[in-house]
C-alpha positions in Angstrom: 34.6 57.4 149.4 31.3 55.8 148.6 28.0 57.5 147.7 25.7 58.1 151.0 22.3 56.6 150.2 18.8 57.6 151.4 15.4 56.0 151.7 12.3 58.4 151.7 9.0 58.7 150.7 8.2 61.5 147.9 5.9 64.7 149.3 6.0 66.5 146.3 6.1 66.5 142.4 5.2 69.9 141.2 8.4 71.0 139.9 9.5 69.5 136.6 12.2 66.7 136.9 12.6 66.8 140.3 10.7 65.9 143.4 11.2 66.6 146.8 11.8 63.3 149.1 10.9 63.1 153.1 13.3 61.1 154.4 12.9 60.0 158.4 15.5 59.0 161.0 15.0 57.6 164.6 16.9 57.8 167.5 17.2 57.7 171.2 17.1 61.0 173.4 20.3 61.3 175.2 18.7 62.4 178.4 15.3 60.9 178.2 15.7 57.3 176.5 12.7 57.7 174.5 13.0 57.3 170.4 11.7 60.3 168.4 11.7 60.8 165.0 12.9 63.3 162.8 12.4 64.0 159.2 13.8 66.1 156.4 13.4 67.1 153.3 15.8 67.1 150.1 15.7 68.0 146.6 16.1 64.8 144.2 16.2 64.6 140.4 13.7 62.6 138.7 14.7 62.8 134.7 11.6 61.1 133.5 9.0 62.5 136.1 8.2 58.7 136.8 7.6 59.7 140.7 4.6 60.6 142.2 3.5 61.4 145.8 3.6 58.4 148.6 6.5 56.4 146.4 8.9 54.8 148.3 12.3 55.8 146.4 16.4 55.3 146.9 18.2 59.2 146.7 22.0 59.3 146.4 24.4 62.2 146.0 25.5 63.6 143.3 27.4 66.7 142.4 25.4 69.9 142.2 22.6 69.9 140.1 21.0 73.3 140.7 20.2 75.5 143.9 18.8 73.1 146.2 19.3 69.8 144.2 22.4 67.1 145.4 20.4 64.0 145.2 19.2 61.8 142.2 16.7 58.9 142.6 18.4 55.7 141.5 15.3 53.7 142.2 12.1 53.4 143.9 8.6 51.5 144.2 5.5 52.7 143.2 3.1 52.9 145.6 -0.2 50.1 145.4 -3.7 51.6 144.6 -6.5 49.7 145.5 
């Protein structure tokens, strides 16, 4: 069975080698027909602490890393300063 795969935007990198991704989804209300969107949040581990907060970044699973981490970064864009 193949790897799920995640695109999110990082929210935080205070702890070391990992960062914590915000990843959204969209979909249609079953009753009301309107699209909302719903986020959450997942641990992801970032070996080389090359992530920082607004980069856009692929997550996939792994097996257990610690506690809360199941997700490694296998790549991502840095996001543009002016």
């Amino acid at each position: 069975m193949p790897k799920r795969t995640l695109q999110g935007v990082v929210v935080s990198d205070k702890q070391a080698k990992t960062i914590v991704v915000r990843v959204d989804r969209r979909f249609t209300h079953p009753i009301y027909k309107k699209t909302i969107r719903r986020s959450k949040n997942y641990h992801a581990h970032d070996e080389n602490n090359e992530f920082k907060p607004g980069d856009m970044v692929w997550i996939e699973e792994s097996k257990p890393i610690s506690k809360l981490k199941r997700w490694t970064v296998i790549r991502g864009e840095h996001k543009k300063t002016a």
